[in-house]
C-alpha positions in Angstrom: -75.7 -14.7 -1.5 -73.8 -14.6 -4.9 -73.3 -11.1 -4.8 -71.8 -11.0 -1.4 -69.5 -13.9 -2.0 -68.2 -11.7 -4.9 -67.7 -8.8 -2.7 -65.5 -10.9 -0.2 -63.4 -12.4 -3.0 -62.6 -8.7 -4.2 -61.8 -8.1 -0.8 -59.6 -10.9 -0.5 -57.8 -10.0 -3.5 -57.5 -6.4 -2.6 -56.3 -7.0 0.3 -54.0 -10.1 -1.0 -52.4 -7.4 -3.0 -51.8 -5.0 -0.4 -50.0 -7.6 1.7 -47.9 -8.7 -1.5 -46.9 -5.3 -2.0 -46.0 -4.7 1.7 -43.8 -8.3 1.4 -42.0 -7.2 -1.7 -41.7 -3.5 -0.1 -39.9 -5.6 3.4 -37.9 -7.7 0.5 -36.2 -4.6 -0.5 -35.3 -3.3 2.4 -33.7 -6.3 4.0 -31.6 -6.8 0.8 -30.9 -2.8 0.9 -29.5 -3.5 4.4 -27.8 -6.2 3.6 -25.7 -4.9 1.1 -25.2 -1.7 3.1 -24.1 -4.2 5.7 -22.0 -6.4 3.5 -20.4 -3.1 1.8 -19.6 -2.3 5.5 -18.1 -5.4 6.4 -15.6 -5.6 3.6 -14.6 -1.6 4.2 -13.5 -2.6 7.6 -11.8 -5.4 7.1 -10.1 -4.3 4.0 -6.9 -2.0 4.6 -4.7 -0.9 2.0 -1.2 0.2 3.7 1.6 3.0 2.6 3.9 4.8 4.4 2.5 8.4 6.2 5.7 10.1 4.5 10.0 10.4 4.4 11.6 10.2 7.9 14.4 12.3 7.0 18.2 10.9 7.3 20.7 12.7 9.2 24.1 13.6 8.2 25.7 11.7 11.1 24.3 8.5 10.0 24.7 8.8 6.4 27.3 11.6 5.3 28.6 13.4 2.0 28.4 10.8 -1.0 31.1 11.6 -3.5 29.6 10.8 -6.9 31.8 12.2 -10.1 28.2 12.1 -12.9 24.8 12.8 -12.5 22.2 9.8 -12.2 18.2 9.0 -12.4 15.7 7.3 -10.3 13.4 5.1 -12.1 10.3 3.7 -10.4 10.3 0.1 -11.7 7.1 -1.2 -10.5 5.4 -0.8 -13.5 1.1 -1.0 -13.0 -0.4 0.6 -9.5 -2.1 -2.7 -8.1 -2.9 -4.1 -4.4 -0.9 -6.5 -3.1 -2.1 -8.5 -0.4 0.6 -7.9 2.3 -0.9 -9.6 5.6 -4.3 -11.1 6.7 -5.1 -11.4 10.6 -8.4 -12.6 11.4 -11.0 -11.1 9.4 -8.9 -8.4 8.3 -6.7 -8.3 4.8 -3.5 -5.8 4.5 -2.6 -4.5 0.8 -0.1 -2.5 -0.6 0.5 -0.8 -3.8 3.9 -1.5 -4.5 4.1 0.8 -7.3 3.4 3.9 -4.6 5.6 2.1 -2.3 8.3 2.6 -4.6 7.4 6.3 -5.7 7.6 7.5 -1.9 10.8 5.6 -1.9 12.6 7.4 -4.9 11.3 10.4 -3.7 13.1 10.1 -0.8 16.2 8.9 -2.3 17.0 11.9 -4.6 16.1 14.5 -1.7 18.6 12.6 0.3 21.2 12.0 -2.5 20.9 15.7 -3.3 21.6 16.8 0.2 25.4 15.0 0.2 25.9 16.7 -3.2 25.2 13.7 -5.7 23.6 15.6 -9.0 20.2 13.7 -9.4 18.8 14.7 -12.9 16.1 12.8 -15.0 18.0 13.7 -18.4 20.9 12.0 -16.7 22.0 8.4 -19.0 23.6 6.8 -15.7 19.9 5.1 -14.3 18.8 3.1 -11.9 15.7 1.1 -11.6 14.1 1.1 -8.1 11.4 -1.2 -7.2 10.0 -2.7 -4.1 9.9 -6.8 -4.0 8.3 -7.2 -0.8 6.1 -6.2 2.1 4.9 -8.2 5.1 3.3 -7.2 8.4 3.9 -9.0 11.6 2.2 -9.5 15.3 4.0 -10.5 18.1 3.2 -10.2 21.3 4.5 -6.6 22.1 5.0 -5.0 18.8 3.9 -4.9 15.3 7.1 -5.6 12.4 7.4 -4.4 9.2 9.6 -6.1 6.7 10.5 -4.4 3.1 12.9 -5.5 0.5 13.9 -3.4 -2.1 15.7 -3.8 -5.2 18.4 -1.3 -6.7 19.9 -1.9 -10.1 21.8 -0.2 -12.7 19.5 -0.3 -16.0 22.0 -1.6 -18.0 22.4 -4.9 -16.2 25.7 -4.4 -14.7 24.8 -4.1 -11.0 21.7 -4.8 -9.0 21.1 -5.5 -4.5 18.2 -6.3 -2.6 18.2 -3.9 0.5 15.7 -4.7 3.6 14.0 -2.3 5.7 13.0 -4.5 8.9 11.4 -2.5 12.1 9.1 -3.1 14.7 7.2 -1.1 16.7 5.1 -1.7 20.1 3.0 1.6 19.3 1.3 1.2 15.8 1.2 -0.7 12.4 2.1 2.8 11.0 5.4 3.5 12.7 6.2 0.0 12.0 5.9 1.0 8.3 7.2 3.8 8.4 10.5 2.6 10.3 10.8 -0.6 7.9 10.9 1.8 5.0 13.4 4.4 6.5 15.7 1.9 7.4 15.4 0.4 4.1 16.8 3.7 2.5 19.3 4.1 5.1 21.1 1.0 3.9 20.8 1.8 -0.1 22.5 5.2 1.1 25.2 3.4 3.4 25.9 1.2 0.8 29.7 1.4 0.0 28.7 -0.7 -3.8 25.3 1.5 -4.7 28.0 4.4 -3.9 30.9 3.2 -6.1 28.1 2.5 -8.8 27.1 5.8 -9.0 30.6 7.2 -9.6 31.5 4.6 -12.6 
């Protein structure tokens, strides 16, 4: 009688141990899943923006610039971060401004070039470029895109806050891509940014 009750405890416990095993083994699965799941989640609702590339500008809307000197771009926005541009339902928008800015100096001295302005990075006539802003927007029909970007002469002497503001019924991307064309249309068109240049 003994012997057999100290058979079916070691049974027990073999078999207690199997089952803890199996629990532990489910445990680690269901918190593998739910990080997978979690890791999912935030992906998806996460979106970090920038503009798909320059929409060119035509010579009949911005013509020949008459500048006398060379000049230099400078990307102002000093450290690539994300900025949190728009959030709409379970979904967050971010931008790095810094890139933001690169694509938008980039853009400028191909365009300057173009209507004969010498842009050289040796050149002592600078001028810091930064974007200040970025909001997205839903309405009913279209998506908007608003940019503001500053211009100004390093040494203190001028500085203006251009925006780029464009909606579009298609897609979030045309929307940002318009917002920042137009945004480098008016720095172009810019009768001050122009006399700037040539002082």
């Amino acid at each position: 009688m003994h012997v057999r009750t100290e058979a079916q405890s070691e049974f027990k416990t073999k078999s207690q141990n199997k089952e803890d095993k199996k629990m532990a083994t489910s445990r680690k699965l269901v918190l593998t899943l739910l990080v997978v799941i979690l890791t999912f989640l935030f992906s998806a609702c996460s979106h970090v923006m920038i503009p798909r590339g320059p929409i060119p500008v035509k010579m009949d809307v911005v013509g020949p610039i008459n500048a006398n000197k060379a000049i230099s771009l400078q990307n102002d926005v000093p450290d690539s971060k994300l900025t949190i541009i728009a959030s709409q339902g379970y979904h967050k928008y971010y931008a790095d401004y810094r890139a933001w800015t690169g694509l938008i100096v980039n853009q400028l001295e191909t365009e300057l070039r173009s209507r004969g302005v010498q842009v050289s990075p040796d050149s002592q006539d600078v001028f810091k470029v930064r974007v200040e802003q970025t909001g997205l927007y839903w309405g009913s029909f279209s998506t908007r895109c608003v940019v503001n970007v500053r211009v100004e002469r390093k040494d203190g002497t001028w500085s203006r806050s251009f925006e780029g503001n464009n909606a579009s019924p298609m897609s979030l991307y045309r929307a940002i891509d318009g917002a920042v064309y137009k945004a480098v249309v008016a720095i172009l068109q810019d009768r001050e940014f122009m006399n700037t240049m040539s002082r």
